[in-house]
C-alpha positions in Angstrom: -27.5 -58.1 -40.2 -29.7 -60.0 -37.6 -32.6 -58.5 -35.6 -34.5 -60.1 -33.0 -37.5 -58.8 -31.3 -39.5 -59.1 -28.3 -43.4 -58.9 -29.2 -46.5 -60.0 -28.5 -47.7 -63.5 -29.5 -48.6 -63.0 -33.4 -52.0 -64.7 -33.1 -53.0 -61.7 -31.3 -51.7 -59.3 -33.4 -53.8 -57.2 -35.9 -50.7 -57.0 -38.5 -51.9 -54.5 -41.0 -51.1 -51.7 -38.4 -49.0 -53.2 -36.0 -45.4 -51.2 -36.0 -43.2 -54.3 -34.8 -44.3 -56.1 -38.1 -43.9 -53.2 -40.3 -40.5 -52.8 -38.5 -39.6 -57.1 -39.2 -41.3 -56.6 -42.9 -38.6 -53.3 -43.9 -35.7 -55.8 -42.5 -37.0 -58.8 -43.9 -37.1 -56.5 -47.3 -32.9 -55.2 -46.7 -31.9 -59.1 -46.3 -32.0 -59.0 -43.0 -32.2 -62.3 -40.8 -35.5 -61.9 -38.4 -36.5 -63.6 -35.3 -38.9 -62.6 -32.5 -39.4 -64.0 -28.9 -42.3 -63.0 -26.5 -42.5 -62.9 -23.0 -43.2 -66.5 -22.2 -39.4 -67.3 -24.2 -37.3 -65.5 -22.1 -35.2 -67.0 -18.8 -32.8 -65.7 -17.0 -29.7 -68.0 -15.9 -27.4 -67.0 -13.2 -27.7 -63.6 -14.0 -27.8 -63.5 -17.6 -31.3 -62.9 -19.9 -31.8 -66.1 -22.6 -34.3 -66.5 -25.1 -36.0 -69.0 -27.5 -36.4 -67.1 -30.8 -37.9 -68.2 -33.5 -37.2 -67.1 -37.2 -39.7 -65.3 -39.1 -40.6 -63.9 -42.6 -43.1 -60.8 -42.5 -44.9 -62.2 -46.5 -48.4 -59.8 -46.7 -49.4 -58.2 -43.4 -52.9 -57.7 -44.9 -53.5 -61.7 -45.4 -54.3 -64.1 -42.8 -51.4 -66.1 -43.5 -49.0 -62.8 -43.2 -45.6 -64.8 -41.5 -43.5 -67.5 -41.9 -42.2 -68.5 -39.1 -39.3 -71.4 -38.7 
């Protein structure tokens, strides 16, 4: 299964209670393949929505280093 989400940019996130990384962490968990895009990655092209996702791995939302991101 893939999942990708829009969000805020991570360095602004407080992870340890943020819902959008609880939800990436319980897909990351089922084997799921993760991306997220914000705002500032999406286009639109001749009537059609695009956007640059990147992957990402929810690790420990309680460390400061709490997402891989590829």
């Amino acid at each position: 299964m893939k999942l990708a989400i829009l969000m805020d940019p991570l360095d602004t996130l407080m992870p340890y209670k943020d819902s959008t990384v609880a939800m990436l962490k319980s897909a990351n968990k089922l084997g799921w393949n993760c991306a997220y895009f914000t705002q500032h990655d999406l286009l639109c092209k001749q009537g059609h929505a695009y956007a640059n996702v990147s992957k990402i791995m929810i690790r420990d939302e309680t460390s400061t280093d709490w997402a891989e991101v590829t």
